[in-house]
ZAZAVO-304870 format. One line per 10 residues: number of its first residue (from 1); their letters; for each residue x, y, z of N, C-alpha, C. Coordinates in Angstrom, 3 decimals, m for minus. Layout:
BEGIN
NUM> A> X:Y:Z:X:Y:Z:X:Y:Z; ...
END
This chain:
BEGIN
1> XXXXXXXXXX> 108.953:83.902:111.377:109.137:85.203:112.000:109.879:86.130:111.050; 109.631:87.401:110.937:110.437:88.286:110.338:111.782:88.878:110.703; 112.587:88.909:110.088:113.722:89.137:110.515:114.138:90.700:110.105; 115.091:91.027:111.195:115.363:92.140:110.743:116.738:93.125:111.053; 117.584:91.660:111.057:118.937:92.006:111.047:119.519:93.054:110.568; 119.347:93.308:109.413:119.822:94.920:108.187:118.980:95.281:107.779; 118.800:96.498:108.302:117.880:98.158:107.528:119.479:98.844:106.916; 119.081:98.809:105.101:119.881:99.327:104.344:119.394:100.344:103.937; 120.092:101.969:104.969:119.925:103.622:104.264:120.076:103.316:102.920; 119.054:104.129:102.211:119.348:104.434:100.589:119.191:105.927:100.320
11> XXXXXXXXXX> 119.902:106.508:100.397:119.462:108.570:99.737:118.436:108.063:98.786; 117.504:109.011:99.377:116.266:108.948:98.144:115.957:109.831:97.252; 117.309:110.336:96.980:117.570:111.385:95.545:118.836:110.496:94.507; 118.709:109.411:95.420:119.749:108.632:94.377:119.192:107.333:93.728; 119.076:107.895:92.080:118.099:106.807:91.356:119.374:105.351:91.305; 120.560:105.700:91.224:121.542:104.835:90.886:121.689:103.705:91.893; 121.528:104.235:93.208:121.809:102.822:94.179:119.836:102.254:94.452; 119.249:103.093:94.287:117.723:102.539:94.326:117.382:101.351:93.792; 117.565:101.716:92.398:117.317:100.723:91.346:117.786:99.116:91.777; 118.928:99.382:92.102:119.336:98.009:92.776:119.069:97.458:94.023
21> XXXXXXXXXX> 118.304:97.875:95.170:118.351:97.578:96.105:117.826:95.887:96.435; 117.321:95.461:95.246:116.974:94.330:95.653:117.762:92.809:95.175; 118.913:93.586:95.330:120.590:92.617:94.878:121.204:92.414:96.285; 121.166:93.345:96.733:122.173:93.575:98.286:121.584:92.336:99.579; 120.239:92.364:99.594:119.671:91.012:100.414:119.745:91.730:101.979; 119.585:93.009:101.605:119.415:93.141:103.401:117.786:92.842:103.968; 117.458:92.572:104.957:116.456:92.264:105.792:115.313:93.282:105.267; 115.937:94.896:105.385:114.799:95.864:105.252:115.463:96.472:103.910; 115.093:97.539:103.584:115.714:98.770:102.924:114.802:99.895:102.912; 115.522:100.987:103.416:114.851:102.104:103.915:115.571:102.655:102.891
31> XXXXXXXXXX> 114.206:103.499:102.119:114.674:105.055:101.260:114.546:106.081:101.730; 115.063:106.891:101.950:115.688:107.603:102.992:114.934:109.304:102.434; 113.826:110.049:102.872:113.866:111.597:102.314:114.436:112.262:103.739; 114.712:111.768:104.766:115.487:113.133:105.475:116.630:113.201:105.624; 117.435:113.153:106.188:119.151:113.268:106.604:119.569:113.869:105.120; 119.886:112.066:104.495:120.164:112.776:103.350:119.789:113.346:102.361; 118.897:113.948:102.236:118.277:114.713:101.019:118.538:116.148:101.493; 118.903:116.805:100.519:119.032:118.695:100.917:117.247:119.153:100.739; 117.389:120.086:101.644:116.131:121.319:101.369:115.498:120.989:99.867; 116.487:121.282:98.978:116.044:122.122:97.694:115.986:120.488:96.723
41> XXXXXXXXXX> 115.852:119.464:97.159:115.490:118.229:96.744:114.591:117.009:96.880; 113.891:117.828:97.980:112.735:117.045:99.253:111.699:116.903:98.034; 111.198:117.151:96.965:110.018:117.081:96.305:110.695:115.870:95.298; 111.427:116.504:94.290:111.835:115.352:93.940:112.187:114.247:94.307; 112.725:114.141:95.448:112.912:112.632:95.958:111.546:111.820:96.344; 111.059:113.115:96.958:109.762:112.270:97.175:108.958:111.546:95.833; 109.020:112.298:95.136:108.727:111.538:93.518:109.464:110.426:93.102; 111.263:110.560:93.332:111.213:109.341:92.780:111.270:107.789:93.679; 111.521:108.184:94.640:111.108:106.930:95.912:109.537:106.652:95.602; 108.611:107.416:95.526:107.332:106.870:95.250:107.393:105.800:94.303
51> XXXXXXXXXX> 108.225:106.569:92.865:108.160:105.723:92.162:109.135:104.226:92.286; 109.888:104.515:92.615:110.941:103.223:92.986:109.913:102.187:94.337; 109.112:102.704:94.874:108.112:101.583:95.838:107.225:100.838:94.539; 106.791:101.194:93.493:106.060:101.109:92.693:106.823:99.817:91.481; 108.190:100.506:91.159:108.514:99.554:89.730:109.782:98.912:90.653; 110.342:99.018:91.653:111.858:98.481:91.359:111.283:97.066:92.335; 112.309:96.050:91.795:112.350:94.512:92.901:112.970:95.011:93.641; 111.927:94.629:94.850:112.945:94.790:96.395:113.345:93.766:96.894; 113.193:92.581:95.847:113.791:91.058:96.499:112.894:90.691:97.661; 113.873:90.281:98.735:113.021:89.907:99.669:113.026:90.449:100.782
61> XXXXXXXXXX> 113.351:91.954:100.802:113.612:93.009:101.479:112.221:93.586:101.711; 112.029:94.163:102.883:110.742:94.650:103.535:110.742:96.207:102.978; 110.145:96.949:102.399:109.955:98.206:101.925:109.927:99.275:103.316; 110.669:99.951:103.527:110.810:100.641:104.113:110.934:102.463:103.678; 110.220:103.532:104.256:110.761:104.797:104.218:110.860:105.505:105.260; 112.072:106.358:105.230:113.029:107.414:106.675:111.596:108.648:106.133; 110.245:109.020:106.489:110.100:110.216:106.042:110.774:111.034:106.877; 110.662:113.039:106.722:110.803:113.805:107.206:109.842:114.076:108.720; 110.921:114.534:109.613:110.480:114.529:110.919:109.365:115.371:110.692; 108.216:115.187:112.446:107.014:115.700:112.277:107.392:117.167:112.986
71> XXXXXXXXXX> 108.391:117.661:112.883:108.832:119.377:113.427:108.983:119.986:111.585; 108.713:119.133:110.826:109.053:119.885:109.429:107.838:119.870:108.379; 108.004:120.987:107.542:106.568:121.390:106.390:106.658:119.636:105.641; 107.192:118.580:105.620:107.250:118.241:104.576:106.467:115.935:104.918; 106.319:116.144:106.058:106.317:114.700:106.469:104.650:114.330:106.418; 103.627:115.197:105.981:102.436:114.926:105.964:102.530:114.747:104.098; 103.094:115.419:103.124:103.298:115.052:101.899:103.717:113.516:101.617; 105.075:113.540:102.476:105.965:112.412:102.120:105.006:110.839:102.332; 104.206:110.956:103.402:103.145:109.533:103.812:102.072:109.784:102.964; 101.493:111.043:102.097:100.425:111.343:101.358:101.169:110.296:99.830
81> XXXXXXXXXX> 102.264:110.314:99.554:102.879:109.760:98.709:103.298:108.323:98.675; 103.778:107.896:99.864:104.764:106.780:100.293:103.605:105.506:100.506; 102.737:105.917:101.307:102.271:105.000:102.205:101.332:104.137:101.171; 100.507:103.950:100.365:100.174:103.113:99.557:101.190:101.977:99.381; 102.370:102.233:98.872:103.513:101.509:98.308:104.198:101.077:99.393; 104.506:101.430:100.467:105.314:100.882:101.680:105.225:100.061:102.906; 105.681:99.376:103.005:105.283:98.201:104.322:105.552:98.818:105.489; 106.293:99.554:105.792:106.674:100.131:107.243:107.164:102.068:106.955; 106.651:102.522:107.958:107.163:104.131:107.906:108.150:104.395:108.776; 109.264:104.737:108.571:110.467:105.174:109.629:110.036:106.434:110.371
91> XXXXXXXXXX> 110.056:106.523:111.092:109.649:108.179:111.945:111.149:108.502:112.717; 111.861:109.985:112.090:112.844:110.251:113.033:112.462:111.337:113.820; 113.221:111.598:115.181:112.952:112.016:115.920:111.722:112.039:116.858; 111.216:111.056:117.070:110.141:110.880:117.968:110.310:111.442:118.940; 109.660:112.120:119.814:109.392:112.749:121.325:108.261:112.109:122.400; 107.456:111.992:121.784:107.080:110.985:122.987:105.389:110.233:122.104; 104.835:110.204:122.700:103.157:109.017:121.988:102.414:109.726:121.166; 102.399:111.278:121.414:101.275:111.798:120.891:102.104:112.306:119.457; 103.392:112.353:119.270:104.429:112.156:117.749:103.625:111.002:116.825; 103.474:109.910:117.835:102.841:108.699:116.665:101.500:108.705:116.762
101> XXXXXXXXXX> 100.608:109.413:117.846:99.898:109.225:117.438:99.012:110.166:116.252; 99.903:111.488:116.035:99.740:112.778:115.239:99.687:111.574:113.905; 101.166:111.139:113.826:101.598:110.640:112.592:100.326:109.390:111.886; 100.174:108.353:112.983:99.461:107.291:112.742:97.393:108.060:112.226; 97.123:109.003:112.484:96.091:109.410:112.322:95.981:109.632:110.904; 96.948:110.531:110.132:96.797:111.010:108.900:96.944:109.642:108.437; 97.746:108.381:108.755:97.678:107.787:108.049:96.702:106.379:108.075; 95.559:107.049:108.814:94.501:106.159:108.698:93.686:106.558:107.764; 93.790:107.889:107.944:93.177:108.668:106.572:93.287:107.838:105.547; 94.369:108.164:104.786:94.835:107.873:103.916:94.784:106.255:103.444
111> XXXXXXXXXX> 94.830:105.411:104.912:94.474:104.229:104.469:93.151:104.155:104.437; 92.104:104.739:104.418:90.624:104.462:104.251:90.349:105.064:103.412; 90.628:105.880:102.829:90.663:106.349:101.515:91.080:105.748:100.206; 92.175:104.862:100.527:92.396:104.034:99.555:92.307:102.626:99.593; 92.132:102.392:101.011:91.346:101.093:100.700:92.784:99.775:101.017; 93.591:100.577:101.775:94.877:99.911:102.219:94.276:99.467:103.753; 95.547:98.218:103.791:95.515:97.984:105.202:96.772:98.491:105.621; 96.694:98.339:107.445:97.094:99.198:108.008:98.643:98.766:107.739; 99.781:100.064:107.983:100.783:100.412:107.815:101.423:100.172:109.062; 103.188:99.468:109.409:103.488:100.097:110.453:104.386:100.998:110.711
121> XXXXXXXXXX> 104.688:101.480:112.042:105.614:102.180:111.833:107.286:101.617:113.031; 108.128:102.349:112.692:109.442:102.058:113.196:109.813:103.926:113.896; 109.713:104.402:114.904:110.206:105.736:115.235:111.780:105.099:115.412; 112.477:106.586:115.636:113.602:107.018:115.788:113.473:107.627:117.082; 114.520:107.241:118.401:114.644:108.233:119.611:115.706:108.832:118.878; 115.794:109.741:119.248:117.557:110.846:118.851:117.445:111.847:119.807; 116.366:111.897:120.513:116.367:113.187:121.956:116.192:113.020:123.532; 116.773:113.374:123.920:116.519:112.997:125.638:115.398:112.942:126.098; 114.672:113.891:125.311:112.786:113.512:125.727:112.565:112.440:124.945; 112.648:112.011:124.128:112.423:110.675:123.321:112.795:110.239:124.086
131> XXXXXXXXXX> 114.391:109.677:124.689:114.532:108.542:125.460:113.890:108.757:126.561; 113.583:109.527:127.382:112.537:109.938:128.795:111.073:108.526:128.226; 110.611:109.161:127.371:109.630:108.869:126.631:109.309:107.696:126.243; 110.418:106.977:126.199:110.313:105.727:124.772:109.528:104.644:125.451; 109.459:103.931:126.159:108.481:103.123:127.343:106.948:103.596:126.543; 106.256:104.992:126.442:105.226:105.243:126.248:104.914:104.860:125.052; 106.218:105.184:123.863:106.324:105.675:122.273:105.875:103.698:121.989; 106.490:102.975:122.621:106.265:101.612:122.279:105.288:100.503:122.423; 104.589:101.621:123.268:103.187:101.277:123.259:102.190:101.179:122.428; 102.813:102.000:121.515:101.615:102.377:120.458:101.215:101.415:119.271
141> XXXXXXXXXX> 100.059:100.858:119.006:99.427:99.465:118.169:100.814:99.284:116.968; 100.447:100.489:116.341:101.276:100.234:115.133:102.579:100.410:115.152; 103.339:100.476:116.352:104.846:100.710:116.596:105.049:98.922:116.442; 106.124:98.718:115.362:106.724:97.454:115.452:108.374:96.993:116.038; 108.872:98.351:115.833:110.046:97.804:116.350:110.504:99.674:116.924; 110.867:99.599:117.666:112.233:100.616:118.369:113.375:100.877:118.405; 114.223:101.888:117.055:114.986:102.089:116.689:115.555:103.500:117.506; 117.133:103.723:116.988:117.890:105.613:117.990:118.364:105.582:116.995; 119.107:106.920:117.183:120.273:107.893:116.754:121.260:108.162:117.537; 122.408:108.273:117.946:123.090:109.199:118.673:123.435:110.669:118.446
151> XXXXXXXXXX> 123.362:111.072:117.545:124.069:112.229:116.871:123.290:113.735:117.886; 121.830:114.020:117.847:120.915:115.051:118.200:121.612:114.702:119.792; 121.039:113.072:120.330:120.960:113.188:121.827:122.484:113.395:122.361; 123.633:112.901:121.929:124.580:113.653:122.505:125.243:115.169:121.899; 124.931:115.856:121.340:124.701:116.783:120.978:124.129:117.680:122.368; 122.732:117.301:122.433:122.004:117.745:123.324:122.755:117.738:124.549; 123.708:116.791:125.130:124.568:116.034:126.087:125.875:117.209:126.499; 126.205:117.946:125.039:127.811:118.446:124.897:128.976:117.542:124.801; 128.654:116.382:124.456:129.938:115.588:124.634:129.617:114.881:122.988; 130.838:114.853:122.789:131.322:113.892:121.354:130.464:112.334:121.265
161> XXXXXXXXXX> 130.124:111.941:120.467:129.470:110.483:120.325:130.339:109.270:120.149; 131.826:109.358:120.061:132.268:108.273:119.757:132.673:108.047:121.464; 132.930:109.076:122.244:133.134:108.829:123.615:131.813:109.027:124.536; 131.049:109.156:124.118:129.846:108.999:124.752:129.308:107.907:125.766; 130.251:107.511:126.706:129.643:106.250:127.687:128.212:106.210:127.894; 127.834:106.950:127.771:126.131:106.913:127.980:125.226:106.036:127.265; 125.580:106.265:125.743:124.988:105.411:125.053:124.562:104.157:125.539; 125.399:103.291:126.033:124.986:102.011:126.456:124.053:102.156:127.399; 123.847:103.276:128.259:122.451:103.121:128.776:121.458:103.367:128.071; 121.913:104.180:127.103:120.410:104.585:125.846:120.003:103.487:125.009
171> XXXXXXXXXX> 121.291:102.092:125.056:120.862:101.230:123.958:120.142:100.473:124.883; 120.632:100.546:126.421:119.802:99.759:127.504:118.318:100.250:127.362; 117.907:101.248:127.486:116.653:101.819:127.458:115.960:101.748:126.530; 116.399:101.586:124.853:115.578:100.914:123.745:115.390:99.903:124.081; 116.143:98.679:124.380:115.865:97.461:124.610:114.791:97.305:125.334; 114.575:97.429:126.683:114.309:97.546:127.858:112.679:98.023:127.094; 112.255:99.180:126.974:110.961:99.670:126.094:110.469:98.488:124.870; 111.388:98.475:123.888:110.475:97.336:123.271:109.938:96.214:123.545; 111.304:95.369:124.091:110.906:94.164:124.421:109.534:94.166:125.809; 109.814:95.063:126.492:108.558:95.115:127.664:107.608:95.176:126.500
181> XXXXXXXXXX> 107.617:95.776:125.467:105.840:95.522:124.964:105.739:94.433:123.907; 106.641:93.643:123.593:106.476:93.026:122.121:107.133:93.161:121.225; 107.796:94.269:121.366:108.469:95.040:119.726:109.761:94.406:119.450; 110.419:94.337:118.739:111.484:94.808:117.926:112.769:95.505:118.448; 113.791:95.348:119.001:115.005:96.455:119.209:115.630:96.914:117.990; 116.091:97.603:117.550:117.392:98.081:116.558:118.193:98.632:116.591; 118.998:98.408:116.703:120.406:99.194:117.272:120.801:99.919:115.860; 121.574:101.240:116.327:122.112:102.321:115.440:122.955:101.748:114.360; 123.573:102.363:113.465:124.633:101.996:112.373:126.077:102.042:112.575; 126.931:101.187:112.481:128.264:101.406:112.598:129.026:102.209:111.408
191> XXXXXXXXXX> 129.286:103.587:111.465:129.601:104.262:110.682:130.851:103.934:109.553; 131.468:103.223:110.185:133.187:102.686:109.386:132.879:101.936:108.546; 132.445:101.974:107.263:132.731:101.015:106.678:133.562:100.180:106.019; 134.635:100.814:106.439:136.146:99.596:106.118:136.657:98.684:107.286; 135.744:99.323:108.208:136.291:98.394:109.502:135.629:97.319:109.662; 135.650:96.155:108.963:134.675:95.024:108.977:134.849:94.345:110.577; 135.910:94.263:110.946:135.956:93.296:111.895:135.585:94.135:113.268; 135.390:95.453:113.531:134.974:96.267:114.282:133.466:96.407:113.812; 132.738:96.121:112.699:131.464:96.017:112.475:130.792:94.783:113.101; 131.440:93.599:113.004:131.417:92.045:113.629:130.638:92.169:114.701
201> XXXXXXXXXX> 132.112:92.807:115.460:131.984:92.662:116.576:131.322:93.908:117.266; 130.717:94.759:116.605:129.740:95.832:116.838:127.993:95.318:116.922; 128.241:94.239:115.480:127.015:94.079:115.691:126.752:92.451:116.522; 127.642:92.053:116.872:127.627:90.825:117.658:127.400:91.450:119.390; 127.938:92.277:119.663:127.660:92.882:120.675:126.250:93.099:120.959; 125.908:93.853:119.915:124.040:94.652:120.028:123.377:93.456:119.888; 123.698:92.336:119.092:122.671:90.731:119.505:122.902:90.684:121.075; 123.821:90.479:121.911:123.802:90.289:122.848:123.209:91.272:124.191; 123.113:92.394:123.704:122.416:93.412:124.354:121.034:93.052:124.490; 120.029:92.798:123.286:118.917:92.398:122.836:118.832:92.939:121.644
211> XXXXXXXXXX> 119.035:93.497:121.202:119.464:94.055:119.966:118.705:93.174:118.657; 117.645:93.027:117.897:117.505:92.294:116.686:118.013:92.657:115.386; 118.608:93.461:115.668:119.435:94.023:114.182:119.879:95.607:114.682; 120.903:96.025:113.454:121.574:97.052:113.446:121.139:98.028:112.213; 121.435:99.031:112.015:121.439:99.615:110.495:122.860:99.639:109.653; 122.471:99.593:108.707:124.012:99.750:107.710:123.631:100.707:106.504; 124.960:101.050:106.341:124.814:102.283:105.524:125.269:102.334:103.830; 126.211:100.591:103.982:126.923:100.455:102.607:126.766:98.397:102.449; 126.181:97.836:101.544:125.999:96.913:100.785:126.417:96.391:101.380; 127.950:96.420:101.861:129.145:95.365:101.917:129.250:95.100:103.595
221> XXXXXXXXXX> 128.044:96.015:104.259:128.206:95.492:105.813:126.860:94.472:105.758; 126.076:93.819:105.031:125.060:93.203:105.314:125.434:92.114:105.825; 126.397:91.021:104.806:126.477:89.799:104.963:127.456:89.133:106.306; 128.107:90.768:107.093:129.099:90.506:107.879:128.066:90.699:109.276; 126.639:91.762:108.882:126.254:91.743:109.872:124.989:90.202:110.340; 124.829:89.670:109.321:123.702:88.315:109.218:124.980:87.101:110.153; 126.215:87.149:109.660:126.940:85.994:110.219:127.420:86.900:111.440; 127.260:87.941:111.815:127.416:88.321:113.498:125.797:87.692:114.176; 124.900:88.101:113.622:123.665:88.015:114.520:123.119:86.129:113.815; 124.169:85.256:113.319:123.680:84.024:113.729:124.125:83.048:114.637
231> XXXXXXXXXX> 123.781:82.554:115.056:123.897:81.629:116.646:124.804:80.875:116.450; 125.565:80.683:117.360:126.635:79.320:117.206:126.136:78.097:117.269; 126.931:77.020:117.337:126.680:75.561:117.409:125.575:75.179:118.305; 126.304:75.864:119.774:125.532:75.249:121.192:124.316:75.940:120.972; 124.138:77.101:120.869:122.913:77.827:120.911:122.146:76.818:119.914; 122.176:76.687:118.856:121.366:76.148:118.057:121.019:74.861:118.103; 122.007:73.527:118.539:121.595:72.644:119.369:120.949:72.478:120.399; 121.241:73.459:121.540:119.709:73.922:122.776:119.132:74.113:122.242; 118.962:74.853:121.020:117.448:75.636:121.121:116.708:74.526:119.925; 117.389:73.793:119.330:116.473:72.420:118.947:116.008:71.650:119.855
241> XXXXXXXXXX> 116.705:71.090:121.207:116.340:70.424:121.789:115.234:70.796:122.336; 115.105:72.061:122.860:114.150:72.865:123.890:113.006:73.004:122.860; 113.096:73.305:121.309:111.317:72.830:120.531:111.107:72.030:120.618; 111.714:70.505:120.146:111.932:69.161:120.472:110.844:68.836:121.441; 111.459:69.031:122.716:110.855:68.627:124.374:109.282:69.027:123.852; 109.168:70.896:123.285:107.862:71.071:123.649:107.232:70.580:122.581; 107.394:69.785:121.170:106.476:69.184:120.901:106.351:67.944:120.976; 107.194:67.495:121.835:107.030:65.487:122.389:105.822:66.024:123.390; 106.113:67.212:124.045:105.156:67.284:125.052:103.580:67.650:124.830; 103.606:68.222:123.525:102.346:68.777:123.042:101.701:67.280:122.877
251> XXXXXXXXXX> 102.508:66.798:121.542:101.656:65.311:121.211:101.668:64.179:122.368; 101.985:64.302:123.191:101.869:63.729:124.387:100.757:64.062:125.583; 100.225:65.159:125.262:99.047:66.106:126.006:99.207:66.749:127.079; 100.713:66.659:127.077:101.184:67.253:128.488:101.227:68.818:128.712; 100.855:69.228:129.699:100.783:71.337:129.968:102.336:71.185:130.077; 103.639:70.697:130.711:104.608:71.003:131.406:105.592:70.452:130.130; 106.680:71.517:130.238:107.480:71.081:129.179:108.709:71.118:129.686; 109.478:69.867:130.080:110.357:69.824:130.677:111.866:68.824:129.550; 112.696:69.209:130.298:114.279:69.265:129.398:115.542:68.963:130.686; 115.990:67.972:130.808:116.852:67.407:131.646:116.950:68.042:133.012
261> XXXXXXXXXX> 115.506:67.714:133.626:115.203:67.873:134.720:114.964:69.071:134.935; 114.478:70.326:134.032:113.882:71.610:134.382:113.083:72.024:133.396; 112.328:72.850:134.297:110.981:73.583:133.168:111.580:74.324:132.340; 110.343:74.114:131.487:110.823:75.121:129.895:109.253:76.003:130.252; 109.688:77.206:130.184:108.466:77.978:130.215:108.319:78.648:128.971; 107.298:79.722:128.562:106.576:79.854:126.985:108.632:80.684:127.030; 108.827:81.635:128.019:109.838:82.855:126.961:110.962:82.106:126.478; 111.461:80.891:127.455:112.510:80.149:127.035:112.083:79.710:125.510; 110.821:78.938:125.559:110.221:78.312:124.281:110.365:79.490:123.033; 109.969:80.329:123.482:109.971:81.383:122.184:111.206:81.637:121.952
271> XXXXXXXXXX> 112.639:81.950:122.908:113.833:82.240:122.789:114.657:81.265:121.403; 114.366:79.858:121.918:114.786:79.182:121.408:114.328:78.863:119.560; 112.820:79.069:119.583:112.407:79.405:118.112:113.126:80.792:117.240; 113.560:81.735:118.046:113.801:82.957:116.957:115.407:82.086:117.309; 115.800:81.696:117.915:117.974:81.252:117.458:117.159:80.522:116.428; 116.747:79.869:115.925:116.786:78.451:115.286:116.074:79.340:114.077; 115.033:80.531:114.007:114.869:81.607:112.980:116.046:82.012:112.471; 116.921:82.368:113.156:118.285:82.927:112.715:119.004:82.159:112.486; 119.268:81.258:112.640:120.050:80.086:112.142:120.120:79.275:110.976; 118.361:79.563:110.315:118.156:78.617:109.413:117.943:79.682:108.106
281> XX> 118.863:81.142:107.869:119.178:82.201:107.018:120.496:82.076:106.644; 120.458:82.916:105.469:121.984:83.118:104.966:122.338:84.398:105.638
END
């Protein structure tokens, strides 16, 4: 299974931390042309992230790019460029199905034109119609996982984001949308990066939400966030036992997969394969 504990932001006007991205060992790495890139740098970056999909080792990091939202001149360039070279497209600000499905069209184009297979993508909620929305947005073939923002939607709210009680219903409502279809959760970035032990336990929290990973913004939160999102002892002893049962039971020819006197049904079965995925990583 793919994992996808850390999506590592990279500014994609910065050749200096690019070059290296495939030292750091996060899960994903996203090069980043919106947030951080200014106006008057959107072309060049887009040039040299093209080129950095092209020559740099990404290790064993999944290629990722943040393009520019689909409210701006610049996000039909950025996939005219990116998408050959990239395993997944970040979309921020999503609003609701017909965002991906605008987006996913050009880039069928583009994949039949060159003779690529298909691309996926990762949106961004950051708006109250996005979260209204997101149930629909995760529907969509090529949506793999369901990522937010806080910054736009409490904004939109009037209230500050670090006191924002709401959120936890917004991280409830990503969850809640992906997993109903298949996907992926991702929980937002913990901004502090000196606060390791408030990162821990930030991102030990969002595992327990449903959460399959977080974003990080600096190198040095990866390895704190892989030993938050791996399983303890017990977990990983159940969840051997519980594959265990179901393949005594397979080679045995049995439909019913049972474990000290109770059924194991497929979600338990699958539960127990992704702890024992996460368990068996650095």
């Amino acid at each position: 299974m793919k994992l996808r504990r850390t999506r590592l932001y990279v500014p994609g006007n910065n050749p200096h931390l690019i070059e290296n991205v495939g030292l750091y060992g996060a899960d994903c790495v996203i090069l980043d042309l919106e947030d951080s890139v200014p106006l008057d740098q959107k072309f060049d970056a887009r040039i040299l992230v093209k080129y950095a999909l092209k020559n740099v080792d990404f290790g064993k990091s999944e290629k990722w790019v943040r393009i520019n939202g689909i409210d701006t001149p610049f996000w039909k360039e950025d996939i005219e460029e990116v998408l050959p070279y990239v395993d997944v497209v970040n979309i921020p600000k999503v609003e609701d199905y017909g965002d991906i499905e605008a987006i996913s069209s050009v880039m069928s184009e583009i994949e039949d034109r060159n003779g690529l297979d298909e691309r996926k993508i990762v949106p961004i909620v950051e708006t109250l119609r996005g979260l209204i929305n997101a149930r629909e947005i995760a529907k969509h073939p090529r949506v793999i996982a369901m990522a937010w923002g806080g910054e736009d939607l409490t904004a939109e709210l009037g209230i500050p984001k670090k006191k924002a009680l709401i959120l936890d219903h917004v991280r409830a409502e990503i969850v809640i949308s992906a997993k109903a279809h298949g996907k992926m959760a991702l929980d937002t970035v913990y901004g502090n990066v000196r606060d390791e032990e408030g990162l821990f336990e930030y991102a030990r929290r969002a595992r327990y939400m449903g959460f399959d990973g977080i974003g990080v913004i600096h190198p040095n939160q990866i390895e704190i966030v892989h030993r938050a999102f791996r399983p303890d002892d017990r977990e990983i002893e159940e969840a051997k036992r519980i594959v265990e049962a179901a393949e005594k039971a397979m080679e045995e020819g049995k439909g019913v997969i049972s474990l000290d006197g109770r059924m194991i049904d497929k979600p338990v079965l699958e539960r127990a394969k992704k702890i024992l995925a996460y368990a068996e990583v650095d």
